[in-house]
PDB file of N, CA, C and O in Angstrom, chain B, residues numbered from 101:
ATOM      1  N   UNK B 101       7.620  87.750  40.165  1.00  0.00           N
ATOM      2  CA  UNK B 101       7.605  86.363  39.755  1.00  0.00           C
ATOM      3  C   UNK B 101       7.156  86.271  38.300  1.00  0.00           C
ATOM      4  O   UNK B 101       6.352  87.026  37.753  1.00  0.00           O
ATOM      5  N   UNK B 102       8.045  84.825  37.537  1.00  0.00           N
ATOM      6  CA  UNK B 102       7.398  84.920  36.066  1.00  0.00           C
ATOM      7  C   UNK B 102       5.097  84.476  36.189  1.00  0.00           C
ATOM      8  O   UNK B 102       4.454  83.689  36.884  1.00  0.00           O
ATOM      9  N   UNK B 103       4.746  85.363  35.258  1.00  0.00           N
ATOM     10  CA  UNK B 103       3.783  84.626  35.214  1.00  0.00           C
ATOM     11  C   UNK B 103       3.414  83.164  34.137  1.00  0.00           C
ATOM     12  O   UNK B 103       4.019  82.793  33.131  1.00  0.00           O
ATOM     13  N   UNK B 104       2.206  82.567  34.809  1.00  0.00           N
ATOM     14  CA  UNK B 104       1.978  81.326  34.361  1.00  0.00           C
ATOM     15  C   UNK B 104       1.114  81.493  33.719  1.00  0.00           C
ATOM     16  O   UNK B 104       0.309  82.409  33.891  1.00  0.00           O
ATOM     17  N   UNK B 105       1.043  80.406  32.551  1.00  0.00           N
ATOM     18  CA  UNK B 105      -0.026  80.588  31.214  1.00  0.00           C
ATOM     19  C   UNK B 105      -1.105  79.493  31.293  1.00  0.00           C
ATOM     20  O   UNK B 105      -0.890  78.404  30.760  1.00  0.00           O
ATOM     21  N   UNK B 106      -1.995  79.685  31.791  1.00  0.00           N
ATOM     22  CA  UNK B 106      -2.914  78.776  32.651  1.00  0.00           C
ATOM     23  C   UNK B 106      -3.970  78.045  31.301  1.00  0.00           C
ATOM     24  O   UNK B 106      -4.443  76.909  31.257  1.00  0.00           O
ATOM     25  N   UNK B 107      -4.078  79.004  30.447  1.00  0.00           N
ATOM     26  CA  UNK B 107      -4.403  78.677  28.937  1.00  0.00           C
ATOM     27  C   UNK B 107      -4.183  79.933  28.559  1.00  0.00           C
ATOM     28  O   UNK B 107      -3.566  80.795  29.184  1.00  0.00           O
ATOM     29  N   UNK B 108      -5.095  80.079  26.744  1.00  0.00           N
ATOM     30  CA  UNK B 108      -5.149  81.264  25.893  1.00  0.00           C
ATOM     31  C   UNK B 108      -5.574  82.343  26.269  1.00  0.00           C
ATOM     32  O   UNK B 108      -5.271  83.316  25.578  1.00  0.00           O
ATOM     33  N   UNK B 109      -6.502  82.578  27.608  1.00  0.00           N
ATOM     34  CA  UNK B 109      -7.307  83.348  28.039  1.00  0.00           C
ATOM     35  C   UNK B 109      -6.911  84.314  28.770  1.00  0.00           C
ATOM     36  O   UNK B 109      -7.255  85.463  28.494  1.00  0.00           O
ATOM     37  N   UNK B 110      -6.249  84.084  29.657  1.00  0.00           N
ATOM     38  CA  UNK B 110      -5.127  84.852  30.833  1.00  0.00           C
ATOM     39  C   UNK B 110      -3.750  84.618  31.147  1.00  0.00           C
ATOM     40  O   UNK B 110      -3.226  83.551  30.829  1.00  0.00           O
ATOM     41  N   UNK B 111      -3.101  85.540  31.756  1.00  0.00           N
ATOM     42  CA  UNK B 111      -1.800  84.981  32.359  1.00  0.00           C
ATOM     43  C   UNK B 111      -2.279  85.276  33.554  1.00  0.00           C
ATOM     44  O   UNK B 111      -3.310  85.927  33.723  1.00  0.00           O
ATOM     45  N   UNK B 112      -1.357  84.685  34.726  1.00  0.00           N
ATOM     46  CA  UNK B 112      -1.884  84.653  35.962  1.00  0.00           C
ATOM     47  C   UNK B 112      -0.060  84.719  36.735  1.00  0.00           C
ATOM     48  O   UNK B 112       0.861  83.903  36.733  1.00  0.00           O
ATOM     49  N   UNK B 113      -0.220  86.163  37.337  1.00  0.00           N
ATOM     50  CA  UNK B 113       1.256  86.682  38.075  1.00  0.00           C
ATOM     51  C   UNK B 113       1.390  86.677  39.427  1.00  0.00           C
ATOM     52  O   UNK B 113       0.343  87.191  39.818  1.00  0.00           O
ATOM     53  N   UNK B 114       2.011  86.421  40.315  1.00  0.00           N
ATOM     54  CA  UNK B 114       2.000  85.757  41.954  1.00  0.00           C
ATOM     55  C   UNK B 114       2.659  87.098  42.062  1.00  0.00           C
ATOM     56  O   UNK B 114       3.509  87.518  41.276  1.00  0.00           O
ATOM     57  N   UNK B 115       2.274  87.619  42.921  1.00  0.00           N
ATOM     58  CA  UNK B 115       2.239  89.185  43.435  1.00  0.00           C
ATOM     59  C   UNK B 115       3.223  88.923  45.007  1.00  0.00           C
ATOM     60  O   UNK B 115       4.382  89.281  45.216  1.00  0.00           O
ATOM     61  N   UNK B 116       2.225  88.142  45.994  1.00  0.00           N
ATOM     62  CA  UNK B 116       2.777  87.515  47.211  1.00  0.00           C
ATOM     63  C   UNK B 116       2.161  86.528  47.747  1.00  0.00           C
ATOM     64  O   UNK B 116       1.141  85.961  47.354  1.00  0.00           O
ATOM     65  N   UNK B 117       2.844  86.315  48.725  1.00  0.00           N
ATOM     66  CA  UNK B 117       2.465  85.049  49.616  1.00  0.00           C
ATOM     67  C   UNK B 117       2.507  85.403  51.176  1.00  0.00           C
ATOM     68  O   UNK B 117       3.590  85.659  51.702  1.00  0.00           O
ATOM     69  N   UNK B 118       1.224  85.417  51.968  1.00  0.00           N
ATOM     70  CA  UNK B 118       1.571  85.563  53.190  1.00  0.00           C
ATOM     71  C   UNK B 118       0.536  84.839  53.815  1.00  0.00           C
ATOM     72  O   UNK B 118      -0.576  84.778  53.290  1.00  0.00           O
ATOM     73  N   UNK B 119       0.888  84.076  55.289  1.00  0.00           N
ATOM     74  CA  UNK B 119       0.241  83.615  56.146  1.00  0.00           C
ATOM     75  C   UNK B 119      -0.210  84.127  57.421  1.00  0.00           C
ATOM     76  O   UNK B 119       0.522  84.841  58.106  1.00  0.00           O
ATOM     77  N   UNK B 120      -1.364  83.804  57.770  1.00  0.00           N
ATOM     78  CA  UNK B 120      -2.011  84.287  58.753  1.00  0.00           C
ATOM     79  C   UNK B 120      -1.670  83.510  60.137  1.00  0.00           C
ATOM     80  O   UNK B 120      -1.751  82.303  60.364  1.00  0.00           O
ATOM     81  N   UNK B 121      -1.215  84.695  61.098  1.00  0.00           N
ATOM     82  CA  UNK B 121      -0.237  83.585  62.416  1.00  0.00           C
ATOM     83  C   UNK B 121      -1.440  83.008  63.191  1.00  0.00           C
ATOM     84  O   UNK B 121      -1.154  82.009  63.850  1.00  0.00           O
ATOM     85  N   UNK B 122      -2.473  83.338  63.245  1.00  0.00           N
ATOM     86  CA  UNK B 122      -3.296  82.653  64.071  1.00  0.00           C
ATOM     87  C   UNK B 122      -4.130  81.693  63.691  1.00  0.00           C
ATOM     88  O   UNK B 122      -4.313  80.862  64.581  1.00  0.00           O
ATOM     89  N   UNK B 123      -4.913  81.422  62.344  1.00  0.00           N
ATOM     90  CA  UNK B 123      -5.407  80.856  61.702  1.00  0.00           C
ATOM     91  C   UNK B 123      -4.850  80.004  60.856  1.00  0.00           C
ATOM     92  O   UNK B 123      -5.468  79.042  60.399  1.00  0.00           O
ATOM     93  N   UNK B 124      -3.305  80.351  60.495  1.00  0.00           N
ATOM     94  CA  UNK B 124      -3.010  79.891  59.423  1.00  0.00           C
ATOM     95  C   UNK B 124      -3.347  79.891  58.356  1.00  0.00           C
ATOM     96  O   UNK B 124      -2.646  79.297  57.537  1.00  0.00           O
ATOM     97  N   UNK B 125      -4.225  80.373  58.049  1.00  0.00           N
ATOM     98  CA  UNK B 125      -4.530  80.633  56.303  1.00  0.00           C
ATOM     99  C   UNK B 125      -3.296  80.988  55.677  1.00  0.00           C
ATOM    100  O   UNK B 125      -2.311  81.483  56.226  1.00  0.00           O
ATOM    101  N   UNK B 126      -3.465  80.646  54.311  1.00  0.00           N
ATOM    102  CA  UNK B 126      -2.334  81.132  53.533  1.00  0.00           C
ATOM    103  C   UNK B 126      -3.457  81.934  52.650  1.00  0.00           C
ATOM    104  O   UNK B 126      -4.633  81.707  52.365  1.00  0.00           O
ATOM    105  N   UNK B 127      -2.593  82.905  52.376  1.00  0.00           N
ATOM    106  CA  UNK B 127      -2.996  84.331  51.702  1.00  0.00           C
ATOM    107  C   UNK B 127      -2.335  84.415  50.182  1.00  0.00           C
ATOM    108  O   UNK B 127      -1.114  84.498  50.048  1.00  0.00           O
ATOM    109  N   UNK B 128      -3.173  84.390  49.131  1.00  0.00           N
ATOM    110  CA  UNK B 128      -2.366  84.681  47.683  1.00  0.00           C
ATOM    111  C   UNK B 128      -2.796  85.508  46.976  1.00  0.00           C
ATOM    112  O   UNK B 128      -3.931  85.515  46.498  1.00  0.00           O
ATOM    113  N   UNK B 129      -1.604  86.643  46.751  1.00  0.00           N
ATOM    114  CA  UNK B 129      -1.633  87.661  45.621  1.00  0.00           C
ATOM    115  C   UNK B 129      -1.699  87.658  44.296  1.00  0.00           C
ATOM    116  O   UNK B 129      -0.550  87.344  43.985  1.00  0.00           O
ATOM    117  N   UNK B 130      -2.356  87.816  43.221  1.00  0.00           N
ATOM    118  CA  UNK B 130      -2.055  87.101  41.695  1.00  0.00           C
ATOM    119  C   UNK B 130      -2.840  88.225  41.290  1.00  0.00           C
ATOM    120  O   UNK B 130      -3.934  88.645  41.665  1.00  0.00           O
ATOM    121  N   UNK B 131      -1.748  88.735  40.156  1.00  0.00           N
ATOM    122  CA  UNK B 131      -2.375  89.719  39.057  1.00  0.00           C
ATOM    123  C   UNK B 131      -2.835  89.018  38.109  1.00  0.00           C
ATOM    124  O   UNK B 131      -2.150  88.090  37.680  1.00  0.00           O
ATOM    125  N   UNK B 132      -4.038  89.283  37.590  1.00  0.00           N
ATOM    126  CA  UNK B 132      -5.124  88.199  36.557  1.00  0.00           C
ATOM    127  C   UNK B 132      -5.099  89.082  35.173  1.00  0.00           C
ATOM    128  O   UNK B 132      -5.891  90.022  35.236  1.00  0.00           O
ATOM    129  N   UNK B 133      -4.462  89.009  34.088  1.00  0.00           N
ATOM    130  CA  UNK B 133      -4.441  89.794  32.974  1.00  0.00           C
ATOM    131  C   UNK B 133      -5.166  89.230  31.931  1.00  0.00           C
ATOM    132  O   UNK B 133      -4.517  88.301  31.451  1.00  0.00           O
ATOM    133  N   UNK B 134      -6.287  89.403  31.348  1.00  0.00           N
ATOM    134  CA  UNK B 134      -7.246  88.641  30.473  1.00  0.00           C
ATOM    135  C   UNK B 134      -6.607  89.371  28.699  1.00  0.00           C
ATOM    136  O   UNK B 134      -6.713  90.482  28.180  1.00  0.00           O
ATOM    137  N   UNK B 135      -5.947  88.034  28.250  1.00  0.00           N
ATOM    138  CA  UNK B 135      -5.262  88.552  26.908  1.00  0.00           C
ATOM    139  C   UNK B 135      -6.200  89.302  25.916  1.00  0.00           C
ATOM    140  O   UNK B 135      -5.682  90.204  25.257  1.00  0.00           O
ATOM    141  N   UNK B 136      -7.317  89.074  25.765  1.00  0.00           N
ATOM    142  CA  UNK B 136      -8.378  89.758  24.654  1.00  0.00           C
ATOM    143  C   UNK B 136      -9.512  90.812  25.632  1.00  0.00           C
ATOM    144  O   UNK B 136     -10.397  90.412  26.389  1.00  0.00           O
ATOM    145  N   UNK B 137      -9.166  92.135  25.342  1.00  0.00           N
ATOM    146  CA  UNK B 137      -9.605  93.341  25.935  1.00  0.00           C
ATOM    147  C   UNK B 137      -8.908  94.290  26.882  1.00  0.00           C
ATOM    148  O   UNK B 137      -9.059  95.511  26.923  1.00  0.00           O
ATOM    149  N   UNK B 138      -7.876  93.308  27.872  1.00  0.00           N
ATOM    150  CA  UNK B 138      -7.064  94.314  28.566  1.00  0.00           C
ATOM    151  C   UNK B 138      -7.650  94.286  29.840  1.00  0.00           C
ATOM    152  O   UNK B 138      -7.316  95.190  30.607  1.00  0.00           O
ATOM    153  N   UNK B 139      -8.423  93.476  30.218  1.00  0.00           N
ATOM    154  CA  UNK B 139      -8.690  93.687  31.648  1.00  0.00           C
ATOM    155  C   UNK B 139      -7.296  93.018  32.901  1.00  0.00           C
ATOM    156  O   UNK B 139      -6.587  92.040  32.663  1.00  0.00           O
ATOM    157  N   UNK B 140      -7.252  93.621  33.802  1.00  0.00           N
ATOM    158  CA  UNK B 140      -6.203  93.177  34.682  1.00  0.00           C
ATOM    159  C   UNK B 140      -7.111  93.679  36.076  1.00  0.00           C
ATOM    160  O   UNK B 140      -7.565  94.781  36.386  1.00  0.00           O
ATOM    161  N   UNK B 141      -7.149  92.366  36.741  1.00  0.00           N
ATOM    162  CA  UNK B 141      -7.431  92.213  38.312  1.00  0.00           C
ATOM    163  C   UNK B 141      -6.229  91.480  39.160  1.00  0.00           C
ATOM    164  O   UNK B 141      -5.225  90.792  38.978  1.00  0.00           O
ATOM    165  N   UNK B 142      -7.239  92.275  40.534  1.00  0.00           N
ATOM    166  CA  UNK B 142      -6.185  91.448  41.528  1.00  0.00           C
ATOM    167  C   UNK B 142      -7.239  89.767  41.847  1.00  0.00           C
ATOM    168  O   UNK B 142      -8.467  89.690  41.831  1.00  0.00           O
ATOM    169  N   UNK B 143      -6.705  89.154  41.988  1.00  0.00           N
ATOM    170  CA  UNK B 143      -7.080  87.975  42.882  1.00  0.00           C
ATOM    171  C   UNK B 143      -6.644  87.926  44.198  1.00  0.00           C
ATOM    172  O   UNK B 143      -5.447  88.184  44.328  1.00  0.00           O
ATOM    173  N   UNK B 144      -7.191  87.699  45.104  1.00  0.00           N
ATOM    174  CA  UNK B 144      -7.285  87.044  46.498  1.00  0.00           C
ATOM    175  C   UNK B 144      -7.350  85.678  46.651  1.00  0.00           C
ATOM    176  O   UNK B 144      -8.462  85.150  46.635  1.00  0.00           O
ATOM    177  N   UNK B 145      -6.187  84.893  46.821  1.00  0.00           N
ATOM    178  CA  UNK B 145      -6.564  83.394  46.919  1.00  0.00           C
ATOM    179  C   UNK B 145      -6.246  83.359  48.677  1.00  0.00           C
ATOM    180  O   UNK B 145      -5.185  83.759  49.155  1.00  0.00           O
ATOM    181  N   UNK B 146      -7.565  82.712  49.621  1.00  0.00           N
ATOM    182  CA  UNK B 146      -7.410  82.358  51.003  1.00  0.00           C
ATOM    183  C   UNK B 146      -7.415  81.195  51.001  1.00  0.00           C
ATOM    184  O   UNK B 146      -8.219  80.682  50.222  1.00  0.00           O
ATOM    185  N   UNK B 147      -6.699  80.427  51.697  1.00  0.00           N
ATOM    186  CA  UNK B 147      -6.703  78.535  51.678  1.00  0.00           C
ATOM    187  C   UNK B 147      -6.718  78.712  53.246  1.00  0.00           C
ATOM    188  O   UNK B 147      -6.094  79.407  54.048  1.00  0.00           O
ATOM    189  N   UNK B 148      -7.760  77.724  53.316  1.00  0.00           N
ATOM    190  CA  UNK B 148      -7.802  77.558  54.769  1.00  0.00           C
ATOM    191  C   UNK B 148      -8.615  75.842  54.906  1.00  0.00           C
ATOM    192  O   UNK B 148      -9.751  75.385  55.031  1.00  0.00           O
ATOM    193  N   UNK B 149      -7.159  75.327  54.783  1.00  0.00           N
ATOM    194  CA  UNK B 149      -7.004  73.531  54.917  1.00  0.00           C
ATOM    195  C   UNK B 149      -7.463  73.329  53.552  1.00  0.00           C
ATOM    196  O   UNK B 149      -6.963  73.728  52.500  1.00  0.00           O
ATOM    197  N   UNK B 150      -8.606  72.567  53.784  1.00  0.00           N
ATOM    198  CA  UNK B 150      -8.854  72.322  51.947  1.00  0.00           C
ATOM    199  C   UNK B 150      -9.458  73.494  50.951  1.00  0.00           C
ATOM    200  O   UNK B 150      -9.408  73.762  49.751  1.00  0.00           O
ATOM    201  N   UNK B 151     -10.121  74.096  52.277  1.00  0.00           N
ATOM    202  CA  UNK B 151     -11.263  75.094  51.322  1.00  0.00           C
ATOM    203  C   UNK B 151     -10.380  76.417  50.826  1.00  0.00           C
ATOM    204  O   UNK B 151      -9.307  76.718  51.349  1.00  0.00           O
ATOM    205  N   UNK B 152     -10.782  76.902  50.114  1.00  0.00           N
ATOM    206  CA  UNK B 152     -10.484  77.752  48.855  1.00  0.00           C
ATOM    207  C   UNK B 152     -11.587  78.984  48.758  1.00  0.00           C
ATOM    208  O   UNK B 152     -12.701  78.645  48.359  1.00  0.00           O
ATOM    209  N   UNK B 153     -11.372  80.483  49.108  1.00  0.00           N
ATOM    210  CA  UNK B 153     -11.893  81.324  48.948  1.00  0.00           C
ATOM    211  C   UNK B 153     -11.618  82.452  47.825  1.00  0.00           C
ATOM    212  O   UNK B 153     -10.455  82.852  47.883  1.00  0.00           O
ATOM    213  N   UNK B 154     -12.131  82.858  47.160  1.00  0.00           N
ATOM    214  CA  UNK B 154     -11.062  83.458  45.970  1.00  0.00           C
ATOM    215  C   UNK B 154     -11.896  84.584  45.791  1.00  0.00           C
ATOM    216  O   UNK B 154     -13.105  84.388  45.922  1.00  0.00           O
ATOM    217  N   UNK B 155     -11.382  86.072  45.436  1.00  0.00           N
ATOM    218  CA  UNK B 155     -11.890  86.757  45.182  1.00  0.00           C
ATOM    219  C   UNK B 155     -11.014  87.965  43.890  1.00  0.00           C
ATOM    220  O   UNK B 155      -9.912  88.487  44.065  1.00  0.00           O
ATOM    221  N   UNK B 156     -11.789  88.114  42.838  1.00  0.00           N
ATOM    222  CA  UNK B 156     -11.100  88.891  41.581  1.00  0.00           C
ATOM    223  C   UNK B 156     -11.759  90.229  41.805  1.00  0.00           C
ATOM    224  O   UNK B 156     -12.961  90.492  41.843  1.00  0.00           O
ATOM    225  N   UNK B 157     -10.538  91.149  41.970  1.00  0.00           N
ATOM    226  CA  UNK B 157     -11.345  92.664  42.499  1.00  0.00           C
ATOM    227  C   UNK B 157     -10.744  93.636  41.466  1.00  0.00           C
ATOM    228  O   UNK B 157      -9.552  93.560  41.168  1.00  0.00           O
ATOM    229  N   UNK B 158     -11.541  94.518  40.939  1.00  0.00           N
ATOM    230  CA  UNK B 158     -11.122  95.627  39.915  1.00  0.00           C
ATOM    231  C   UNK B 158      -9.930  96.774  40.891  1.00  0.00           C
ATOM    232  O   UNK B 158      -9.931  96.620  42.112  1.00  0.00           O
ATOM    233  N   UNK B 159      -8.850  98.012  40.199  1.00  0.00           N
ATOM    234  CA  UNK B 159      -7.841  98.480  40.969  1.00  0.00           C
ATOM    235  C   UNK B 159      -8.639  99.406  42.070  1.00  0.00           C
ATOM    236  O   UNK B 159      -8.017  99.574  43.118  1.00  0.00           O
ATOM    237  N   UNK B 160     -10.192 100.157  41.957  1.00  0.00           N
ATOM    238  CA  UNK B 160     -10.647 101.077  42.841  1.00  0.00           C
ATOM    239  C   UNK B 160     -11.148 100.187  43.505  1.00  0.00           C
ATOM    240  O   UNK B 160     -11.041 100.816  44.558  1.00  0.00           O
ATOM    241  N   UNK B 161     -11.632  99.209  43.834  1.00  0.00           N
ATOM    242  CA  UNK B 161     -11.366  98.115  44.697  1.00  0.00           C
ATOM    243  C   UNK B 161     -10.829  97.824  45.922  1.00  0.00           C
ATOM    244  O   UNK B 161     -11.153  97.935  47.104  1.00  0.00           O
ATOM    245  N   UNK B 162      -9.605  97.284  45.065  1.00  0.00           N
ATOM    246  CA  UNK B 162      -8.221  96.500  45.587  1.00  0.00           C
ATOM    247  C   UNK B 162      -7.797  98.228  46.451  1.00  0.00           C
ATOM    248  O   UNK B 162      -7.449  98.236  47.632  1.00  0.00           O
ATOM    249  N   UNK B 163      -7.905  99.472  45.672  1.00  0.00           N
ATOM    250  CA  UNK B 163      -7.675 100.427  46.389  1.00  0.00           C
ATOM    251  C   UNK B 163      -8.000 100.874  47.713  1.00  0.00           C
ATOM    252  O   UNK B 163      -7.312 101.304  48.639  1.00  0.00           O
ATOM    253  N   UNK B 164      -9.298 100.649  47.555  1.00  0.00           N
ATOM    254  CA  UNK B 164     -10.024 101.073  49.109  1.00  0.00           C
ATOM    255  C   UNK B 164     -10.070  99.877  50.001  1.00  0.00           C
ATOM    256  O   UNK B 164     -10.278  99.766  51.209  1.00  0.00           O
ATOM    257  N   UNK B 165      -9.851  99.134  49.187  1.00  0.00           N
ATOM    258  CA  UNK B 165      -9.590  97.756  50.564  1.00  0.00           C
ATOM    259  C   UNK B 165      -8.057  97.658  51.394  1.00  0.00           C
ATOM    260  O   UNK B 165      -7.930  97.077  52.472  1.00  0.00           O
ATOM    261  N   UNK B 166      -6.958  98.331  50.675  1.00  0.00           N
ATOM    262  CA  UNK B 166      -6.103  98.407  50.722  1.00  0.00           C
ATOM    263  C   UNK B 166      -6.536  99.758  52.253  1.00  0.00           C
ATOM    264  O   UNK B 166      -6.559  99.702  53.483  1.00  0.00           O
ATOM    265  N   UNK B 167      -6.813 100.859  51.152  1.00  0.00           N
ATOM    266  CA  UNK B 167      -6.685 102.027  52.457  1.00  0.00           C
ATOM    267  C   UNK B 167      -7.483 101.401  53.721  1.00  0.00           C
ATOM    268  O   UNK B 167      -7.109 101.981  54.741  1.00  0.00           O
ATOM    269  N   UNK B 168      -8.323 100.546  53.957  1.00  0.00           N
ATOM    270  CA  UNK B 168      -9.306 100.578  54.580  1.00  0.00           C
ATOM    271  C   UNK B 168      -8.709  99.637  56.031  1.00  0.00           C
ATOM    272  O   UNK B 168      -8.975  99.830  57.217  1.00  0.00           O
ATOM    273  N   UNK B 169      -7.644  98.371  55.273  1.00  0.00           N
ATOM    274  CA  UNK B 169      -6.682  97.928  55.583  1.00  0.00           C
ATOM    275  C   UNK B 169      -5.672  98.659  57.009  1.00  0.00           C
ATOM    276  O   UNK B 169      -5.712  98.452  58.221  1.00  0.00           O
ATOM    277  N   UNK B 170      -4.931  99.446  56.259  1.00  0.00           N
ATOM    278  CA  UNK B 170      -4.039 100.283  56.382  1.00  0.00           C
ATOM    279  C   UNK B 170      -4.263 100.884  57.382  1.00  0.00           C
ATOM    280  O   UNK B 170      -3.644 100.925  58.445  1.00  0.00           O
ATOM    281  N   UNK B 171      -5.526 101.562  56.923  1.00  0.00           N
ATOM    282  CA  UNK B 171      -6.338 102.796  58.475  1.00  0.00           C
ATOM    283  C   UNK B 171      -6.295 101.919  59.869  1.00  0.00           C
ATOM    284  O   UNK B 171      -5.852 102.334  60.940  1.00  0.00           O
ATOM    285  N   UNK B 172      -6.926 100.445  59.588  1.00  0.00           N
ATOM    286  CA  UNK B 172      -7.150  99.948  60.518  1.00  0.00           C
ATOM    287  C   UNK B 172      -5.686  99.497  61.448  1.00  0.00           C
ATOM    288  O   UNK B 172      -5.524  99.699  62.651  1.00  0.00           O
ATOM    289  N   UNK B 173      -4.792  98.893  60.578  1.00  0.00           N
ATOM    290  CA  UNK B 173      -3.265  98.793  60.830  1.00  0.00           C
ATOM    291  C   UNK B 173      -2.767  99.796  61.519  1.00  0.00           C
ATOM    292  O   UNK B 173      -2.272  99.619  62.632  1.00  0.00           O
ATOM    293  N   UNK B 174      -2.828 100.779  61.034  1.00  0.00           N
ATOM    294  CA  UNK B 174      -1.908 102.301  61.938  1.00  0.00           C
ATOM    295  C   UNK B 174      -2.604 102.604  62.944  1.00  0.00           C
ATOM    296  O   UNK B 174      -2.086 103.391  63.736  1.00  0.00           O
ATOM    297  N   UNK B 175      -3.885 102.125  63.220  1.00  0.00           N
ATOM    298  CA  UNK B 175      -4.812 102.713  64.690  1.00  0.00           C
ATOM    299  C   UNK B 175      -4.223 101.506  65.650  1.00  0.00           C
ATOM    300  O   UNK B 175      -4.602 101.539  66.821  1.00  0.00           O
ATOM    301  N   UNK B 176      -3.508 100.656  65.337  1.00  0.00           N
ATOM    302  CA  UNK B 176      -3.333  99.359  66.935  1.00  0.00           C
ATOM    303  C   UNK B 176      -1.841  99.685  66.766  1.00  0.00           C
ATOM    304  O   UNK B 176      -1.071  99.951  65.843  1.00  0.00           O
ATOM    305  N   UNK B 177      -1.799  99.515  68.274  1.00  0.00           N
ATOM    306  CA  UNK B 177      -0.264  99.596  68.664  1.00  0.00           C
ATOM    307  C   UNK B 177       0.310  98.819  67.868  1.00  0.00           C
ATOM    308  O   UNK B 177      -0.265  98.364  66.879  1.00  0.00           O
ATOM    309  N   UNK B 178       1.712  98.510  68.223  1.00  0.00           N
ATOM    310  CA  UNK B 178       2.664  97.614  67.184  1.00  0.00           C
ATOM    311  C   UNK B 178       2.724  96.488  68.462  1.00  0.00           C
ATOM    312  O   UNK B 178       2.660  96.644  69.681  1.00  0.00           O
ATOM    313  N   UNK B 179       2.888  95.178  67.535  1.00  0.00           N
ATOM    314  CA  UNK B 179       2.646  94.288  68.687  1.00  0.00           C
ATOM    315  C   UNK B 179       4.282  93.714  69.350  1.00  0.00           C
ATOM    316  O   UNK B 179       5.357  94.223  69.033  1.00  0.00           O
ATOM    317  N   UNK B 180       4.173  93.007  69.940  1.00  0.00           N
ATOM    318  CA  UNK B 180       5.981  92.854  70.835  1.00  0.00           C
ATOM    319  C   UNK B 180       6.529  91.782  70.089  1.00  0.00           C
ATOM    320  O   UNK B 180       6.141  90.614  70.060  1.00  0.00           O
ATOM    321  N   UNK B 181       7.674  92.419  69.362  1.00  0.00           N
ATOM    322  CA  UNK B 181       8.580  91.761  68.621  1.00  0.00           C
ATOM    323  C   UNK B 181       8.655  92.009  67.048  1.00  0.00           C
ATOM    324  O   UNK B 181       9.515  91.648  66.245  1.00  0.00           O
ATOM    325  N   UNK B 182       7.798  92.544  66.912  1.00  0.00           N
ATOM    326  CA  UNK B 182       7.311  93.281  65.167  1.00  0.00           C
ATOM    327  C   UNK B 182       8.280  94.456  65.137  1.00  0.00           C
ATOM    328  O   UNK B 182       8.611  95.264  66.004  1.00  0.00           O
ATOM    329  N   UNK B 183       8.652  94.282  63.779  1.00  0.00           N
ATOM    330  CA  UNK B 183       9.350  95.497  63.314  1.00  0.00           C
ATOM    331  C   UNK B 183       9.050  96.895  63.374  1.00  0.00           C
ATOM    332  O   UNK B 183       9.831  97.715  62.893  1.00  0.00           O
TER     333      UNK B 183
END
């Protein structure tokens, strides 16, 4: 996706979008690139009705949350009707 220029400070890039089937939360991906120094994070945007949880995580991070993720994913069966 193009990113958006939110002001001078950052651009802000939509990575993905996914919802949670039981809760409904909506889940948002956004790469956070800060124009002066070079820093680039992930963001976590959770919406759940009005409220707003947000979290900006460095890549060894976003890494082990990812594996940590993952591990947990491949240990449960696949559920009925999932790819």
């Amino acid at each position: 996706m193009e990113p958006t220029d939110p002001d001078d400070k950052l651009s802000v890039t939509s990575i993905a979008r996914l919802r949670a089937p039981l809760g409904g939360q909506e889940i948002e991906l956004q790469q956070i690139d800060y124009r002066h120094g070079g820093l680039s994070l992930l963001r976590i945007r959770i919406r759940e009705g009005r409220r707003f949880t947000v979290f900006d995580i460095d890549a060894d991070t976003a890494a082990s949350w990812g594996e940590a993720m993952l591990g947990w994913s491949r240990a449960r069966p696949a559920e009925p009707g999932s790819p």
